[in-house]
PQR file with spaces between the fields and no chain letter, atoms N, CA, C, O and H, PARSE charges and radii, in Angstrom:
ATOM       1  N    UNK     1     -19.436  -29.970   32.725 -0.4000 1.5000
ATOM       2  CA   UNK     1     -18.749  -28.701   32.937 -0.0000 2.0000
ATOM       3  C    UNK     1     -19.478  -27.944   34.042  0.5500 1.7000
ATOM       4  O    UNK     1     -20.697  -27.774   34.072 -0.5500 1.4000
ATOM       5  N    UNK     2     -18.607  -27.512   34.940 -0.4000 1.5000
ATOM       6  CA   UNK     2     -19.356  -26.232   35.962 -0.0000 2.0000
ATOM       7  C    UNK     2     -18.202  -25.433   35.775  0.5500 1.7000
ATOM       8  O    UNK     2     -17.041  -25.430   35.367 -0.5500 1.4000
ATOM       9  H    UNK     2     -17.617  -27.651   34.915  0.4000 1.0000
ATOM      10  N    UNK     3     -19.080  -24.777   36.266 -0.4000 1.5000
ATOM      11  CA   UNK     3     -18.492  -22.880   36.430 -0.0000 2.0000
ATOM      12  C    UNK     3     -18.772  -22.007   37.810  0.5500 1.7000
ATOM      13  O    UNK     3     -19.814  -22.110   38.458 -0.5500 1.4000
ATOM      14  H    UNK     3     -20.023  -24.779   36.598  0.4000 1.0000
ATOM      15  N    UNK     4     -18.057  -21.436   38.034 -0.4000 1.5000
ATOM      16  CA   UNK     4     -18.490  -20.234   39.290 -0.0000 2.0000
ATOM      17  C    UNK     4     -17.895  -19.137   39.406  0.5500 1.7000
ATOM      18  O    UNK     4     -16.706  -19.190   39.719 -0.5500 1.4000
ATOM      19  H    UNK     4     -17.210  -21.353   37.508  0.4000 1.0000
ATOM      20  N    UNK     5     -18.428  -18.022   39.227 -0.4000 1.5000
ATOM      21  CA   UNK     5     -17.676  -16.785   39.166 -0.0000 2.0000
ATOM      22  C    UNK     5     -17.926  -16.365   40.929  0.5500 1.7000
ATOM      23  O    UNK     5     -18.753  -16.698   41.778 -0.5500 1.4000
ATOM      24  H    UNK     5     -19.394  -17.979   38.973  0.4000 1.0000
ATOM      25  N    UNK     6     -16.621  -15.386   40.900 -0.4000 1.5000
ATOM      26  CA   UNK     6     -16.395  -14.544   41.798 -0.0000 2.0000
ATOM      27  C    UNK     6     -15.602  -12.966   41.715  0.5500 1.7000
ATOM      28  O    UNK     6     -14.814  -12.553   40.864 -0.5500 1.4000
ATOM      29  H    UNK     6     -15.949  -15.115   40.211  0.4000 1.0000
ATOM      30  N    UNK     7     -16.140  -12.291   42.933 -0.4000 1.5000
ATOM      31  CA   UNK     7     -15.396  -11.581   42.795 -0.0000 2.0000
ATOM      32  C    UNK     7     -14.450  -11.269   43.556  0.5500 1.7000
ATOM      33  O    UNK     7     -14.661  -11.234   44.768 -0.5500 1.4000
ATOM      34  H    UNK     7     -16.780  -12.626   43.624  0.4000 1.0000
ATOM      35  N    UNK     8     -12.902  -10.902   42.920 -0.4000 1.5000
ATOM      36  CA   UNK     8     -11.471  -11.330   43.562 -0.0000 2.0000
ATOM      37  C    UNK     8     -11.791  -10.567   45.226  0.5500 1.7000
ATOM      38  O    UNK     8     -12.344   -9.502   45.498 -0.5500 1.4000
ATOM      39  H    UNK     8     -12.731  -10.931   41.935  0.4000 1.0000
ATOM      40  N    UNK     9     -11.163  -11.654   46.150 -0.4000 1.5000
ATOM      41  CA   UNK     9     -11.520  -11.143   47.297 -0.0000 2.0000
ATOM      42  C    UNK     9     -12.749  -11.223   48.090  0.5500 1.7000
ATOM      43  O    UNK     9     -12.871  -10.360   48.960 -0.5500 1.4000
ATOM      44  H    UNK     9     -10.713  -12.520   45.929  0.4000 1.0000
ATOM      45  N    UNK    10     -13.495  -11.912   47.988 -0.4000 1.5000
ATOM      46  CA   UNK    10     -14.650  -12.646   48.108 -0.0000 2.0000
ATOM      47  C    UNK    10     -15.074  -13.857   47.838  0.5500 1.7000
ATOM      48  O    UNK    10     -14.922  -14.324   46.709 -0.5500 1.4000
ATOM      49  H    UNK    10     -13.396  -12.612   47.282  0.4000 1.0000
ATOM      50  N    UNK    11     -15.559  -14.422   48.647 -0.4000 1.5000
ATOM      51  CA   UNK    11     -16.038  -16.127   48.499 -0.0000 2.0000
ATOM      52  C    UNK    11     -17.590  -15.960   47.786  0.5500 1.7000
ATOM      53  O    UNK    11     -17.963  -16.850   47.021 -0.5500 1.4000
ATOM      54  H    UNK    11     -15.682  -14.043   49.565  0.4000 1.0000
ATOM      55  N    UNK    12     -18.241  -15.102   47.989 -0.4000 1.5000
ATOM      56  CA   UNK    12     -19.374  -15.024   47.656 -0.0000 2.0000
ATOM      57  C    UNK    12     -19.942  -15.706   45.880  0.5500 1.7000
ATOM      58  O    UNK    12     -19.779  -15.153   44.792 -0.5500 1.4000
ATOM      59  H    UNK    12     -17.938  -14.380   48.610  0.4000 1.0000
ATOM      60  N    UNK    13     -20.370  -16.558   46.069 -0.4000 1.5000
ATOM      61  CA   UNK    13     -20.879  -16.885   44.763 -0.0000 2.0000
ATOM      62  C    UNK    13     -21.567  -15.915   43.674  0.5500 1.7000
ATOM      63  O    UNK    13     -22.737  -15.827   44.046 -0.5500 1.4000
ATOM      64  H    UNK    13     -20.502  -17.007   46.953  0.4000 1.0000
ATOM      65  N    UNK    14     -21.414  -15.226   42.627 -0.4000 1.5000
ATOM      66  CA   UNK    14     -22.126  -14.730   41.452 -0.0000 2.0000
ATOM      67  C    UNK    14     -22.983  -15.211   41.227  0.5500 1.7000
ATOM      68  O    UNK    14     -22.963  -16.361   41.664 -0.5500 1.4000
ATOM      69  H    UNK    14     -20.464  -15.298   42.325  0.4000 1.0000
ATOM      70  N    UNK    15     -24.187  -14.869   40.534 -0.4000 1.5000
ATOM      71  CA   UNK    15     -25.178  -15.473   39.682 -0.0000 2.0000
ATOM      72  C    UNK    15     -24.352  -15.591   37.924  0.5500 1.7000
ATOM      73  O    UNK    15     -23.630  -14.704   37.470 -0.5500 1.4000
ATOM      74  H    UNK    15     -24.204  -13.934   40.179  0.4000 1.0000
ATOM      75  N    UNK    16     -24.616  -16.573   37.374 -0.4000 1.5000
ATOM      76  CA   UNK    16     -24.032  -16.251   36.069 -0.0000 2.0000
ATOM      77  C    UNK    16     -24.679  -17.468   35.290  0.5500 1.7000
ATOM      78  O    UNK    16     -25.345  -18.347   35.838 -0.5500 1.4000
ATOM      79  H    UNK    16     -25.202  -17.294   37.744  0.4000 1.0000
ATOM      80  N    UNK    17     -24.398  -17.403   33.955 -0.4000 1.5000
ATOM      81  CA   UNK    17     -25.142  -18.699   32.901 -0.0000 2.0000
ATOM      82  C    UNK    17     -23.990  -19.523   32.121  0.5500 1.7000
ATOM      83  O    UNK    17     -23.034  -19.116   31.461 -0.5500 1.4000
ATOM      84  H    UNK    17     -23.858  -16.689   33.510  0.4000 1.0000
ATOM      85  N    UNK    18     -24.328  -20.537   32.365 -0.4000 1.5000
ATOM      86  CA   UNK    18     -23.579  -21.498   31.817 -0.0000 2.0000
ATOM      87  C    UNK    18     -24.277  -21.528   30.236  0.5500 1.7000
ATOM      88  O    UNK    18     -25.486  -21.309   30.310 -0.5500 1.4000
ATOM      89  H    UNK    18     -25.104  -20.868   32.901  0.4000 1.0000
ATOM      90  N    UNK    19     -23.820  -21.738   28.902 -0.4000 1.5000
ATOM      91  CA   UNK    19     -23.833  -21.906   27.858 -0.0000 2.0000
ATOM      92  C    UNK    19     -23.009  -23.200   27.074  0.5500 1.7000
ATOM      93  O    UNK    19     -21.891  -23.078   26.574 -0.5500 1.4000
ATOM      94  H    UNK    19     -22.838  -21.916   28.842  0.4000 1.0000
ATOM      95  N    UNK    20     -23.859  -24.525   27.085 -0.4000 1.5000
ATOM      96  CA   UNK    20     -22.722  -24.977   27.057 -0.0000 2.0000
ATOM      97  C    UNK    20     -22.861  -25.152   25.610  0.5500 1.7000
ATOM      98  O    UNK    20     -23.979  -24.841   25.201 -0.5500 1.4000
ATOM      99  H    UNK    20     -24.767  -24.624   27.492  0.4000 1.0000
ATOM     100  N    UNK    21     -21.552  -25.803   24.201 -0.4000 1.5000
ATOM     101  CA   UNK    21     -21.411  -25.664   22.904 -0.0000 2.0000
ATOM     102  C    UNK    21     -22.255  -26.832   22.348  0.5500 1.7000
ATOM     103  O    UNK    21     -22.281  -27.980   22.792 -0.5500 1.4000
ATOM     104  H    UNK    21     -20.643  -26.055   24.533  0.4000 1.0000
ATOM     105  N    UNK    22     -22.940  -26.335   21.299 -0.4000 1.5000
ATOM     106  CA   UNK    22     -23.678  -27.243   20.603 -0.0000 2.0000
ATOM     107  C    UNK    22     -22.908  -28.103   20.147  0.5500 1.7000
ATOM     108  O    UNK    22     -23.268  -29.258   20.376 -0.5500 1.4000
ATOM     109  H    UNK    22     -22.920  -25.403   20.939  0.4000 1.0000
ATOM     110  N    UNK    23     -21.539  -27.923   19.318 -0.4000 1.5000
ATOM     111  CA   UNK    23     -20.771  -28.552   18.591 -0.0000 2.0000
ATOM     112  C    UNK    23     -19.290  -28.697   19.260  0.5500 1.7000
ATOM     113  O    UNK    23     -18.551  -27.746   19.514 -0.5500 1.4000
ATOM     114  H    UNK    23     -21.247  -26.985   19.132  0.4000 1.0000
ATOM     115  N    UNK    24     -19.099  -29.609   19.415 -0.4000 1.5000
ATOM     116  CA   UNK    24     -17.750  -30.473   20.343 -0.0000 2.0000
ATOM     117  C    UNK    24     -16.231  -29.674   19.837  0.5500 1.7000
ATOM     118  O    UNK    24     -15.267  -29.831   20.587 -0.5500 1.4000
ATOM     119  H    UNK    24     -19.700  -30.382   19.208  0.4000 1.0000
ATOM     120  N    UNK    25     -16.006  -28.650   18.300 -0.4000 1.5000
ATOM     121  CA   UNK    25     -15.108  -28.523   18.246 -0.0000 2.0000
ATOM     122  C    UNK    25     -15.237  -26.497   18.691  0.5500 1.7000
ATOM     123  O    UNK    25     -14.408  -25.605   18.513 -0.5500 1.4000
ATOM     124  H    UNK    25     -16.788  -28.522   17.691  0.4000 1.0000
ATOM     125  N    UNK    26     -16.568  -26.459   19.259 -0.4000 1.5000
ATOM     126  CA   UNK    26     -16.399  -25.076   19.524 -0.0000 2.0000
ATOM     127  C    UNK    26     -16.708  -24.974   21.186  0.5500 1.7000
ATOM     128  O    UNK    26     -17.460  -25.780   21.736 -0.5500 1.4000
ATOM     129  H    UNK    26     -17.242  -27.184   19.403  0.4000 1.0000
ATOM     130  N    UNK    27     -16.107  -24.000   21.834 -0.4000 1.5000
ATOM     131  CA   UNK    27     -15.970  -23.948   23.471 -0.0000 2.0000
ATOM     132  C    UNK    27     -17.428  -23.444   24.036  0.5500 1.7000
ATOM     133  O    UNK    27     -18.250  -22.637   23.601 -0.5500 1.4000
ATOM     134  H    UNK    27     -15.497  -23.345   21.388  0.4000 1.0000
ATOM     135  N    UNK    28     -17.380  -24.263   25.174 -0.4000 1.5000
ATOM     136  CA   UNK    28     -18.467  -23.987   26.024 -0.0000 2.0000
ATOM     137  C    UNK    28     -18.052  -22.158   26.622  0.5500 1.7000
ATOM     138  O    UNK    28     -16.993  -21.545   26.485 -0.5500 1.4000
ATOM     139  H    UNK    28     -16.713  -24.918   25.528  0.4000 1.0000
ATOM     140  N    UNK    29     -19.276  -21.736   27.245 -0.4000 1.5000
ATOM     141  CA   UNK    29     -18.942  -20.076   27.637 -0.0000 2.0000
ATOM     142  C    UNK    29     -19.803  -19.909   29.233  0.5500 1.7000
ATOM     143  O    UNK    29     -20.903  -20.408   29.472 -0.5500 1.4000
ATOM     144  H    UNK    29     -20.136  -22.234   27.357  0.4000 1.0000
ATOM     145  N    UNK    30     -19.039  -19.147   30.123 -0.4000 1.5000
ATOM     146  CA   UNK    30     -19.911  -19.426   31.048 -0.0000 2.0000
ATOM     147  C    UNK    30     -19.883  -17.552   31.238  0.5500 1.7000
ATOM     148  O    UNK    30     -18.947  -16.860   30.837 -0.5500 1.4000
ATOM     149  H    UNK    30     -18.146  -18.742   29.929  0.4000 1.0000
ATOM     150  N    UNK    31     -20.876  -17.120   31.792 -0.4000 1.5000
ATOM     151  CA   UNK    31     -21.243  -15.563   31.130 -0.0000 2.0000
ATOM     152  C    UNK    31     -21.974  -15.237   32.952  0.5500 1.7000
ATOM     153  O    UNK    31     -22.711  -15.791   33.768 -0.5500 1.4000
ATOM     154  H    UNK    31     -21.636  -17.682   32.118  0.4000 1.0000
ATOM     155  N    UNK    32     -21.237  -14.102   32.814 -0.4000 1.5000
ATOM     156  CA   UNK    32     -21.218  -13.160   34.294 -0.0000 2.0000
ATOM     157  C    UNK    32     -22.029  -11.921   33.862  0.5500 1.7000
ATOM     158  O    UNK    32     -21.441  -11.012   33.276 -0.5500 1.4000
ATOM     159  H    UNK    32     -20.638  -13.652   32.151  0.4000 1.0000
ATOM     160  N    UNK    33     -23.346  -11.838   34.122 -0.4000 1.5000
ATOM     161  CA   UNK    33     -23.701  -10.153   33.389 -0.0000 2.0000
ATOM     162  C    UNK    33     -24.071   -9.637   34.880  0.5500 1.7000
ATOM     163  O    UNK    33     -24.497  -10.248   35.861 -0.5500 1.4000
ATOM     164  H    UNK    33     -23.823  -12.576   34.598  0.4000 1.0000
ATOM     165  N    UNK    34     -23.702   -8.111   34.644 -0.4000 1.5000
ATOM     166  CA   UNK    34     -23.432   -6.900   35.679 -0.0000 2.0000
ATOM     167  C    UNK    34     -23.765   -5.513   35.566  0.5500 1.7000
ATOM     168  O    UNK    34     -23.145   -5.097   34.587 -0.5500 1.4000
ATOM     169  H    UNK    34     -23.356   -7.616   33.847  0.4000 1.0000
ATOM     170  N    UNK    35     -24.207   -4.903   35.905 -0.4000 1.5000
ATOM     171  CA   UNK    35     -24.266   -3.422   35.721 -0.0000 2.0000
ATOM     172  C    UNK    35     -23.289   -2.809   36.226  0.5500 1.7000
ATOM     173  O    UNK    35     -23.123   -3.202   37.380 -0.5500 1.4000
ATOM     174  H    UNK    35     -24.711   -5.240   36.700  0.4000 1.0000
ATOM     175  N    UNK    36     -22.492   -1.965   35.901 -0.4000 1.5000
ATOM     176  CA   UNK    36     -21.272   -1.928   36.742 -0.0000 2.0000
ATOM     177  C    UNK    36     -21.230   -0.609   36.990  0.5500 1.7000
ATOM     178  O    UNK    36     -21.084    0.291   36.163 -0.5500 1.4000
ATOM     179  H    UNK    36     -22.627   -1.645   34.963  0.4000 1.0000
ATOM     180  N    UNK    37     -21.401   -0.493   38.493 -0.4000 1.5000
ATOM     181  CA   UNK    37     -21.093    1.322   39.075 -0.0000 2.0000
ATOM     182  C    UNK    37     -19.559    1.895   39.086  0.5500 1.7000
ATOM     183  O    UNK    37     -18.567    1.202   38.864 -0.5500 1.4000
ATOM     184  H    UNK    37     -21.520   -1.224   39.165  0.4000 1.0000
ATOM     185  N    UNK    38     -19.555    3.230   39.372 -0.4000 1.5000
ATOM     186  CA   UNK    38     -18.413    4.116   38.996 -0.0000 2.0000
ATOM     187  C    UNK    38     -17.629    3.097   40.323  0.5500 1.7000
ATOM     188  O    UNK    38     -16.432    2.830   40.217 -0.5500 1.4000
ATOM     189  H    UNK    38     -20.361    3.793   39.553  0.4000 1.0000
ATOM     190  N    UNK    39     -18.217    2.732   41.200 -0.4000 1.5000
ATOM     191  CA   UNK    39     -17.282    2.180   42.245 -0.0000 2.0000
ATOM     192  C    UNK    39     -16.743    0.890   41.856  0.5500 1.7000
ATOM     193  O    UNK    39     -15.904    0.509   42.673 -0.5500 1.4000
ATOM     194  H    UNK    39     -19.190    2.949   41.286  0.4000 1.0000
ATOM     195  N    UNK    40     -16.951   -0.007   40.787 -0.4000 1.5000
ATOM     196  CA   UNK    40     -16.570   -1.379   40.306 -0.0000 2.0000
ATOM     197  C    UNK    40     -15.039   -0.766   39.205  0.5500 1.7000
ATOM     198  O    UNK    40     -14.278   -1.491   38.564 -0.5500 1.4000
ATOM     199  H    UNK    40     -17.632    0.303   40.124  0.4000 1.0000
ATOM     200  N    UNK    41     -15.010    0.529   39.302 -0.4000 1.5000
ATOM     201  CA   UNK    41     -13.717    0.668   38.312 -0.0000 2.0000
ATOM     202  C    UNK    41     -12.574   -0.007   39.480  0.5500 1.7000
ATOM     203  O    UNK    41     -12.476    0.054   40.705 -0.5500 1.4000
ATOM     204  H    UNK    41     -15.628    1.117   39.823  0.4000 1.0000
ATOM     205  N    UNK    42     -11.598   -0.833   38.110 -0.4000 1.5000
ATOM     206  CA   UNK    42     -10.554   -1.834   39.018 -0.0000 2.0000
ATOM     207  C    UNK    42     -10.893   -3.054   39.355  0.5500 1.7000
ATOM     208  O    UNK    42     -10.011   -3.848   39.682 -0.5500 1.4000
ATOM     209  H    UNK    42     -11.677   -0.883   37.115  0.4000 1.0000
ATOM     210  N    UNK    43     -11.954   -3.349   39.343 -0.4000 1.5000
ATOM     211  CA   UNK    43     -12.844   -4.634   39.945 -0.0000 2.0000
ATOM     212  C    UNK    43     -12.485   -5.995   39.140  0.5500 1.7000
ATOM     213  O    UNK    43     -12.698   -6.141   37.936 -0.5500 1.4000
ATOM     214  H    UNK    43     -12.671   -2.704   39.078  0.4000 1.0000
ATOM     215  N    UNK    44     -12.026   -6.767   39.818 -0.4000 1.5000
ATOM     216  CA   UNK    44     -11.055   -8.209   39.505 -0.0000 2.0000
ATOM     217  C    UNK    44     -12.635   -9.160   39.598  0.5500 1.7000
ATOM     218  O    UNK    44     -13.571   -8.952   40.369 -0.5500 1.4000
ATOM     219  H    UNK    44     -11.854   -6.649   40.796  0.4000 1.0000
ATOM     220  N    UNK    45     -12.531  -10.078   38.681 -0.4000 1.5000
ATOM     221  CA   UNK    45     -13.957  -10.916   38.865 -0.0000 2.0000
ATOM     222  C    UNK    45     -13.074  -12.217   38.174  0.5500 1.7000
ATOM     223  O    UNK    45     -12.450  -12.185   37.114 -0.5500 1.4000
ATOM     224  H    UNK    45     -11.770  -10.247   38.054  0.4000 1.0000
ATOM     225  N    UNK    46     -13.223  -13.353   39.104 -0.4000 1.5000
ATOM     226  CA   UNK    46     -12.715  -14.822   38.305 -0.0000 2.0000
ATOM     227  C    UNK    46     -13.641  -15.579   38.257  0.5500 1.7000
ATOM     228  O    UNK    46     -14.641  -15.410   38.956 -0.5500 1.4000
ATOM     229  H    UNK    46     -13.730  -13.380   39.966  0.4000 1.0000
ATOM     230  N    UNK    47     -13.490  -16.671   37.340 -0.4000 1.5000
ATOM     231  CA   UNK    47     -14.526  -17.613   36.843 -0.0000 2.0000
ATOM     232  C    UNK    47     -13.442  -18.580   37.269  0.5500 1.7000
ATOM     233  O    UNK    47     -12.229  -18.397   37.163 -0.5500 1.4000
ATOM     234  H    UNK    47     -12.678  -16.808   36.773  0.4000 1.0000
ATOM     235  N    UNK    48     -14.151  -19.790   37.839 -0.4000 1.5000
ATOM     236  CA   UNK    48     -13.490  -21.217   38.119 -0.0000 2.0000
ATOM     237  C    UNK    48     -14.335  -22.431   37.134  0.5500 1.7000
ATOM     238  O    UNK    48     -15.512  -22.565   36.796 -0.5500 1.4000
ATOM     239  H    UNK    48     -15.136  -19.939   37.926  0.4000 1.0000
ATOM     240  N    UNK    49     -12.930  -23.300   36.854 -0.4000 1.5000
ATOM     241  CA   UNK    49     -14.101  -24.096   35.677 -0.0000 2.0000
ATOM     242  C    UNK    49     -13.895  -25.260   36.361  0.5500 1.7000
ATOM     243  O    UNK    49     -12.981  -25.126   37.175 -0.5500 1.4000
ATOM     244  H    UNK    49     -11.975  -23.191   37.128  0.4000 1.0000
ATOM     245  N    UNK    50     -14.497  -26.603   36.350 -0.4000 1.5000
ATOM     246  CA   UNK    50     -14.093  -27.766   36.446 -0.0000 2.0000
ATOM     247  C    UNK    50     -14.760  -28.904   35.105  0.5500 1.7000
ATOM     248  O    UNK    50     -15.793  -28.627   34.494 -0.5500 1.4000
ATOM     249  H    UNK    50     -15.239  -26.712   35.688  0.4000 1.0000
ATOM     250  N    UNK    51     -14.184  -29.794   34.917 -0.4000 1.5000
ATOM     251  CA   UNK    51     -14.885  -30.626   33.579 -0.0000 2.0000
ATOM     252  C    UNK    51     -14.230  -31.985   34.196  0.5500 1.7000
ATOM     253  O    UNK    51     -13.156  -32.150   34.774 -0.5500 1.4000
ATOM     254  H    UNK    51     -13.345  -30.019   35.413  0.4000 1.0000
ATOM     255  N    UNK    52     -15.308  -32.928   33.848 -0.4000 1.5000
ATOM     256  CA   UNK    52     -14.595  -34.214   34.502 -0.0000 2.0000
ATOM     257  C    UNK    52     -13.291  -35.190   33.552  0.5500 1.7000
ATOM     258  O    UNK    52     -12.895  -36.347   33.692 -0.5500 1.4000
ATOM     259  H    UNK    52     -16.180  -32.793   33.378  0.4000 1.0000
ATOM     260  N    UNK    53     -12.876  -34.003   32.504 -0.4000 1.5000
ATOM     261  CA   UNK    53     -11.849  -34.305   31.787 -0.0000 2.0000
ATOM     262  C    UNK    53     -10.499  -34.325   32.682  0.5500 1.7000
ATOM     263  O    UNK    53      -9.487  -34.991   32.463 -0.5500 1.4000
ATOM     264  H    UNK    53     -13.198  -33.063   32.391  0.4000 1.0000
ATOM     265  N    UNK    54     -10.744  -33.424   33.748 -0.4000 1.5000
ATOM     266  CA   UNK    54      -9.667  -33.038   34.151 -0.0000 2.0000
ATOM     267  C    UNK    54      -8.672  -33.846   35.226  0.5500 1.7000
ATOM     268  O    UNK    54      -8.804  -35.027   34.905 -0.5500 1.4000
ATOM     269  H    UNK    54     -11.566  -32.883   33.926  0.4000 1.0000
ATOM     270  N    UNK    55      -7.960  -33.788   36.082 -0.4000 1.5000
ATOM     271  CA   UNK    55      -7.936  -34.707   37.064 -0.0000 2.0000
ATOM     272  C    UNK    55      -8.353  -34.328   38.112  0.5500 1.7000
ATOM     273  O    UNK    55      -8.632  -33.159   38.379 -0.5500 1.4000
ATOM     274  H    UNK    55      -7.854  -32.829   36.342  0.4000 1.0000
ATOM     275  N    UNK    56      -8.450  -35.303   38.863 -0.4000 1.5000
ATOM     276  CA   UNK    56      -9.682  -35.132   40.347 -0.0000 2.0000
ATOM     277  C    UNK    56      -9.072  -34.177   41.259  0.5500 1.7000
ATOM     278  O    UNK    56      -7.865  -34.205   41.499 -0.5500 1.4000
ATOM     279  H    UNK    56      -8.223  -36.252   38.646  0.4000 1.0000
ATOM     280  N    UNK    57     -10.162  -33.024   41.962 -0.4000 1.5000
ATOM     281  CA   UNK    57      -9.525  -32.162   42.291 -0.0000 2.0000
ATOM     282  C    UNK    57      -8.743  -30.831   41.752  0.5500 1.7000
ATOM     283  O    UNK    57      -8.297  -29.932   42.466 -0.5500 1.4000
ATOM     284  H    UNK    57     -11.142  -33.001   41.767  0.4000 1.0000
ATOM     285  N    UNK    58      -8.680  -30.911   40.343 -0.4000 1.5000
ATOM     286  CA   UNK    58      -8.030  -29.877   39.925 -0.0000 2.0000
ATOM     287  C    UNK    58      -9.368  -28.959   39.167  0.5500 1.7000
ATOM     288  O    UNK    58     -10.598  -28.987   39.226 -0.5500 1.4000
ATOM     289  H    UNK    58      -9.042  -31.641   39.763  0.4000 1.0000
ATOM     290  N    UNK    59      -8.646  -28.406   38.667 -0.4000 1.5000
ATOM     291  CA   UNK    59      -9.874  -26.632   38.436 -0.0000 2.0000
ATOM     292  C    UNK    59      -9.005  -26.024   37.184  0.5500 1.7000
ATOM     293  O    UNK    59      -7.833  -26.395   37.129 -0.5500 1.4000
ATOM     294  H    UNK    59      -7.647  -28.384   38.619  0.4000 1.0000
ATOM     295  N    UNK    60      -9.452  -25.169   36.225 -0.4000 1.5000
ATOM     296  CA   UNK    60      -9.024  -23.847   35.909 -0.0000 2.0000
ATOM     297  C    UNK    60      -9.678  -22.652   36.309  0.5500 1.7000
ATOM     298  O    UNK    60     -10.800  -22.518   36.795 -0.5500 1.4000
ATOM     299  H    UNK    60     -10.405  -24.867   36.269  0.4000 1.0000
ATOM     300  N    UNK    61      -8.746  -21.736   36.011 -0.4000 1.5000
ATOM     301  CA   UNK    61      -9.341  -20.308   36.242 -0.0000 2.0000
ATOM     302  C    UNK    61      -8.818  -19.199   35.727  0.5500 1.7000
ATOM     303  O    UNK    61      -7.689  -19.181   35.237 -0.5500 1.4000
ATOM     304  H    UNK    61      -7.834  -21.845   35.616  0.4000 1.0000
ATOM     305  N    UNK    62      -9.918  -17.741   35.820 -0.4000 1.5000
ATOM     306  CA   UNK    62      -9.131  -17.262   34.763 -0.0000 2.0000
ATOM     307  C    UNK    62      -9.715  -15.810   35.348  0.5500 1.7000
ATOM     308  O    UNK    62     -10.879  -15.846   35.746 -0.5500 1.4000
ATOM     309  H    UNK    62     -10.835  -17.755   36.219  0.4000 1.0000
ATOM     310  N    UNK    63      -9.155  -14.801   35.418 -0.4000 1.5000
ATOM     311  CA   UNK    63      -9.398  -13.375   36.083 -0.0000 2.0000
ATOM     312  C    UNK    63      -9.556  -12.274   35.050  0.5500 1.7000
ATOM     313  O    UNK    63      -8.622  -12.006   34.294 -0.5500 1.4000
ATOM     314  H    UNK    63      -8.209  -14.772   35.095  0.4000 1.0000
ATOM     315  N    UNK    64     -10.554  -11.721   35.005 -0.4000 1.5000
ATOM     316  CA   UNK    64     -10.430  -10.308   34.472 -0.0000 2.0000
ATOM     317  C    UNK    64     -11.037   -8.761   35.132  0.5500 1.7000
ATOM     318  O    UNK    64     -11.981   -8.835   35.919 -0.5500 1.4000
ATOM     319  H    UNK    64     -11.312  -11.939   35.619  0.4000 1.0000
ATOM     320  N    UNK    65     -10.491   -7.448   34.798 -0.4000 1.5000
ATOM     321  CA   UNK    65     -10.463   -6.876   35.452 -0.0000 2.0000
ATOM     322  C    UNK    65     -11.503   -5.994   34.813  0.5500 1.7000
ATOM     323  O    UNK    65     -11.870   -6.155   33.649 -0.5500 1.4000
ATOM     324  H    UNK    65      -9.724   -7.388   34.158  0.4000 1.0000
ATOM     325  N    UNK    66     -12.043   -4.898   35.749 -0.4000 1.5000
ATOM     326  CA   UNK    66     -13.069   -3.967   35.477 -0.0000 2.0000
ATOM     327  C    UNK    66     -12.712   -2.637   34.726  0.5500 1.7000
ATOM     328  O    UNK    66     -11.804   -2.103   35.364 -0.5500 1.4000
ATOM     329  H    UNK    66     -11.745   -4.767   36.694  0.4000 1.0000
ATOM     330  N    UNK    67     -12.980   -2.043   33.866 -0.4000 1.5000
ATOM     331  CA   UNK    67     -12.562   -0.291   34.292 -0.0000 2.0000
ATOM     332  C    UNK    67     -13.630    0.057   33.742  0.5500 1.7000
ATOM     333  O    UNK    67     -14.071   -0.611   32.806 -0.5500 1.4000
ATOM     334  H    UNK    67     -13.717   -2.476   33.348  0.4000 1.0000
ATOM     335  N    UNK    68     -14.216    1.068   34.155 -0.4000 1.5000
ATOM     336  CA   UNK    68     -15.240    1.833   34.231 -0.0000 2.0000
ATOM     337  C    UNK    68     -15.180    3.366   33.432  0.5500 1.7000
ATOM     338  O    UNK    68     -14.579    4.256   34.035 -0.5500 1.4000
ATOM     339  H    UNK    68     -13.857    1.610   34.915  0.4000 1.0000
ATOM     340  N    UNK    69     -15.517    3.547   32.691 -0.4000 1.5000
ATOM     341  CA   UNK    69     -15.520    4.923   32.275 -0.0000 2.0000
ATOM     342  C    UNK    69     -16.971    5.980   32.460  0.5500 1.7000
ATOM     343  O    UNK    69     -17.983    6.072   31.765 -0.5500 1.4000
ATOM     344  H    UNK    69     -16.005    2.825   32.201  0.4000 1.0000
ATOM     345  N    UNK    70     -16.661    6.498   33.371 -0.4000 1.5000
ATOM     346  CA   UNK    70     -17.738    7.397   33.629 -0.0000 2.0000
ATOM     347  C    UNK    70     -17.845    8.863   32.999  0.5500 1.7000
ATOM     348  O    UNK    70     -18.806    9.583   33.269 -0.5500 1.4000
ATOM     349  H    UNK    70     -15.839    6.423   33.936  0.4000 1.0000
């Protein structure tokens, strides 16, 4: 399994931790931690997965968004 987060609108790679599952019927987690300023309210961040389950070349992915309460 790999992972790579981003943030939407940027190529720039994240730092983040892969976790992968001790036990085969529970999901691996791949974890983005952030401090997040009043300016990250709205802020789109995706994680890309690949697993060699998949077929060659293909990916998932999955987006979530920021809001900030200051």
């Amino acid at each position: 399994l790999r992972s790579s987060w981003y943030r939407v609108g940027s190529e720039q790679l994240l730092e983040s931790v892969l976790q992968p599952s001790k036990n085969i019927s529970l999901p691996s987690r791949s974890v983005y931690r952030f401090k997040p300023l009043k300016e990250d309210d709205g802020a789109r961040f995706k994680c890309v997965v690949w697993n060699r389950a998949l077929e060659q070349g293909a990916h998932l992915e999955a987006v979530t968004d920021v809001s900030v309460q200051c």
